[in-house]
N, C-alpha and C positions, 0 to 999 in steps of 0.2 A: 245358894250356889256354894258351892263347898269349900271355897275357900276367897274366892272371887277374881278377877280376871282384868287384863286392861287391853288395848286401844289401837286406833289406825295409824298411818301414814311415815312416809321419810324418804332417805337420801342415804349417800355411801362413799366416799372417795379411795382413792387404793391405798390400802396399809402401809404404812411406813418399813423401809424395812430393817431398820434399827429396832429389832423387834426388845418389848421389857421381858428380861427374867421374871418370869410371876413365880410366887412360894407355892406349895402345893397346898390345896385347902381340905380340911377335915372333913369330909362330907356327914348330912346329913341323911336319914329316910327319907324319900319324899314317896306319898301316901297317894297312890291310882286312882281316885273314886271310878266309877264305873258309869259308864256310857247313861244309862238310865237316869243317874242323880245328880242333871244340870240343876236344878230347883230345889231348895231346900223348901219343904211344907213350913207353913207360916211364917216366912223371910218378909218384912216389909216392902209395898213398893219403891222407897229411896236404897234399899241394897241392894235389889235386882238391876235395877240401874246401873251401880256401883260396879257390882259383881258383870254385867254384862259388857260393861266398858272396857272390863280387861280380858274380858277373853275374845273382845270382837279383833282386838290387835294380831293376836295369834291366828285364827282362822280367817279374816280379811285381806291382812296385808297393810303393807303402809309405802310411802310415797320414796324419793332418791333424788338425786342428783347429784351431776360432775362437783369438781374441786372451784370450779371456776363460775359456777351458776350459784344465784340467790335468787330463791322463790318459795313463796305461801302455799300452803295445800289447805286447803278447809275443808272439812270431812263432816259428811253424817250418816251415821248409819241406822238404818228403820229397822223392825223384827214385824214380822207379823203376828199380829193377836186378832181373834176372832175374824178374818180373816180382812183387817185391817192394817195400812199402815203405823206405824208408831216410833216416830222418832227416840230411840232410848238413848244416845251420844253422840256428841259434839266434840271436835278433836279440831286445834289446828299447830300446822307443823313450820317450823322456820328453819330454813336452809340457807346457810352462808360461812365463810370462812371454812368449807372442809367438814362440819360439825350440821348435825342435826338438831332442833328443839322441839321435843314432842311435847304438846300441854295441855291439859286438859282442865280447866279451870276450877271445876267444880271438886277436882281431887286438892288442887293445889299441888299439884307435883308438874315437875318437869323434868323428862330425861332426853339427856346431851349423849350424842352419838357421837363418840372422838373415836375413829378407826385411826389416825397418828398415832397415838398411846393403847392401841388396842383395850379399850374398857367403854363402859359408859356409865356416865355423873349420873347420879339419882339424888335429884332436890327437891325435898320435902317446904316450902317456906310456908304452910299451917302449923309443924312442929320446929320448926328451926333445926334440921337434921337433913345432913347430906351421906350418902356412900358412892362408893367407887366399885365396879363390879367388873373384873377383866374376864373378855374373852376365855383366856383358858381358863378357868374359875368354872364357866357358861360348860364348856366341853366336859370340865370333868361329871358335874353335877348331872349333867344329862346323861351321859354312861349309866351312872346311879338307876337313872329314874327307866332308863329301858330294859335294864337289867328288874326294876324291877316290876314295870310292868309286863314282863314277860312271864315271870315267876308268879304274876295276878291271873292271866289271861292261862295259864296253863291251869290254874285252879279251878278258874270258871271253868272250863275244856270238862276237868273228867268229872264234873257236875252231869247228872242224869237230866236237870232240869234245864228246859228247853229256851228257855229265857238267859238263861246262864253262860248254855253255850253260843248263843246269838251276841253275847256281848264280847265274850273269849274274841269268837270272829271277826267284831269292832275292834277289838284292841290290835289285833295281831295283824289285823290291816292297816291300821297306823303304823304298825312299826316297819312294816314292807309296803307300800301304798303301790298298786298296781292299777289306775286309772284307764279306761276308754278314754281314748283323747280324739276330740273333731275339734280342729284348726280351720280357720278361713282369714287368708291374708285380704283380702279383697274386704271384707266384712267389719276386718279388725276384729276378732269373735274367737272367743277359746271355750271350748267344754271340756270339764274332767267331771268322768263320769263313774259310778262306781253303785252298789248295792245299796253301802250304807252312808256313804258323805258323796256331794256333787257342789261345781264350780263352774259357775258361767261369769264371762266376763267378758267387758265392753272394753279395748281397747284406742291406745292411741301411738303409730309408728314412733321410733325415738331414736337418735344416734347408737350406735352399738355401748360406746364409752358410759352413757351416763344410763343405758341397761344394764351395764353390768354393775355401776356404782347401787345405783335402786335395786337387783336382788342380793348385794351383797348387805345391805342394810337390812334387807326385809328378811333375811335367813335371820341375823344374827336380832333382830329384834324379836320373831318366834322366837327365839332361844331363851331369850333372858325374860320374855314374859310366861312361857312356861315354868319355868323355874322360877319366880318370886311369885305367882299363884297358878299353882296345879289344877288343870280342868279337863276334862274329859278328851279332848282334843290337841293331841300331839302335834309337836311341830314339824313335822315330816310331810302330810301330807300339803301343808303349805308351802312347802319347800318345795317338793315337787311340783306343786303350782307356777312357785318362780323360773324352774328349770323349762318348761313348756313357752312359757311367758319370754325366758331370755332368747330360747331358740326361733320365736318369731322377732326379736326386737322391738317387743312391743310392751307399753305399760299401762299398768289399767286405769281406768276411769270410771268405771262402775262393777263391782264384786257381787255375786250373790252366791249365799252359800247355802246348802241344806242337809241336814243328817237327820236321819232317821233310826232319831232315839223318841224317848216317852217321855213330854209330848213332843213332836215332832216340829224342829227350830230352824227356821227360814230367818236371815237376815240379808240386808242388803245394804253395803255402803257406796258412799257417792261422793267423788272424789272433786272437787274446783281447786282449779290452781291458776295462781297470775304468776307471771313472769316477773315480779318487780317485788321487792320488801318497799313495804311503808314507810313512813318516819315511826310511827307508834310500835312495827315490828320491829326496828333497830332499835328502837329506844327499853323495847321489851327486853331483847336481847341482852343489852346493855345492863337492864336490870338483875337480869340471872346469873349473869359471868359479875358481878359484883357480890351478888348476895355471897357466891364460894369460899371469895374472900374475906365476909365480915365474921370476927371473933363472938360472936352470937352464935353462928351455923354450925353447930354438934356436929362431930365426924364420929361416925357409927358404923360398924361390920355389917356386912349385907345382912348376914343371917338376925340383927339387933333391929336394922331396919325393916326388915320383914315382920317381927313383933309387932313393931310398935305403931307400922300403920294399919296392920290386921285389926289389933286393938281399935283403930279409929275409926275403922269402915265398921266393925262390930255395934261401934258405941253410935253410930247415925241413923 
């Protein structure tokens, strides 16, 4: 997977609006792969995994809640192979205090959604290395990356080769997503429907308030998993997912998605949630919001952080 990808679920409270001056950041390239090359030939099956866990985030979705709600989301999402289920990721999410905790055990990472401070904490506790990634930070870099996947997709375009311009067409539909949409309030039931990417989804009714906390989480979590690993699948069309999603009031409970690249990738996530934090998820919690604080945990520039777990999903 061409650079590898992360994960489900979350929550979202309203911005503060003591908003921080952020500095302007230096952008980097970030590098289109192309619709076809989900898969890298001869990748192990422990970094397909890896790799599949981060971009199920971006094309799934993730979980929400108001400022005044604490609650567990556990997530798993299956892919199909041969034309079998297979659980490839496990996610689960901690909402309280206004803050998300997205964690995925097997990375050893956890990332903290603080919309008060507009960023989100990215803790590493396998390397001892934490960053901080704001919002505008998110904005800019993605400007970057449309601009220049547009300037990729116009390449493929005046390509004679018919495979070429099939992909142009995937790209350039990400960047403008124009979905068939069938709604059923009764059913609880959404389709986006399209050529080359489709969305079904199993809903459940929610107060308007803590729908719109859930897609403002679930935009800005596409966003930042886009940008720390680049996958064929823009965060756009998942946005417009949420926009569908916020206009019935409704959130989901089961995702399936499919695009129809080579080979052709079905996943489906599955969302449970309780209404209540445990003692072991407070205690979890408690754990994380300390570790920020210990003189051991390395503070590192997103772009330094990007490295140096690259390097570590490489090396597994």
């Amino acid at each position: 997977m061409n650079r590898t990808l992360k994960e489900i679920e979350n929550m979202s409270p309203n911005l503060n609006t003591n908003r921080k001056k952020t500095q302007k950041m230096s952008m980097k390239k970030i590098i289109v792969p192309s619709t076809s090359s989900f898969f890298v030939k001869g990748m192990s099956p422990m970094k397909i995994q890896t790799g599949i866990a981060f971009v199920l985030f971006l094309i799934l979705g993730v979980f929400s809640q108001t400022e005044a709600q604490e609650y567990r989301v556990y997530t798993k999402v299956f892919q199909e192979q041969d034309h079998k289920d297979v659980i490839v990721s496990r996610s689960l999410t901690l909402f309280r205090s206004g803050k998300a905790y997205d964690h995925i055990d097997t990375l050893g990472e956890v990332i903290i959604f603080d919309p008060a401070n507009e960023e989100f904490i990215i803790l590493n506790m396998k390397r001892d290395i934490m960053t901080r990634v704001q919002f505008e930070q998110l904005k800019q870099q993605l400007i970057v990356a449309r601009k220049t996947t547009q300037d990729y997709a116009d390449q493929l375009a005046s390509s004679s080769n018919k495979k070429k311009k099939t992909q142009a067409e995937n790209l350039l539909f990400q960047l403008n997503p124009q979905f068939e949409t069938e709604a059923s309030d009764k059913k609880k039931k959404l389709k986006l429907t399209s050529p080359g990417l489709s969305y079904h989804v199993k809903g459940t009714k929610a107060e308007p308030t803590q729908v719109e906390s859930y897609m403002n989480y679930a935009d800005w979590m596409c966003r930042l998993n886009y940008v720390m690993h680049p996958s064929p699948f823009l965060p756009g069309c998942r946005v417009q997912l949420n926009k569908e999603l916020s206009k019935m009031k409704m959130l989901p409970l089961q995702v399936e998605f499919m695009a129809n690249v080579e080979p052709v990738l079905k996943l489906r996530a599955e969302h449970r949630i309780k209404n209540k934090l445990s003692k072991q998820d407070l205690t979890q919690i408690h754990a994380w919001e300390s570790a920020l604080k210990k003189e051991t945990i390395r503070h590192v520039t997103f772009l330094e952080y990007q490295k140096t777990t690259l390097v570590t999903q490489l090396d597994n």
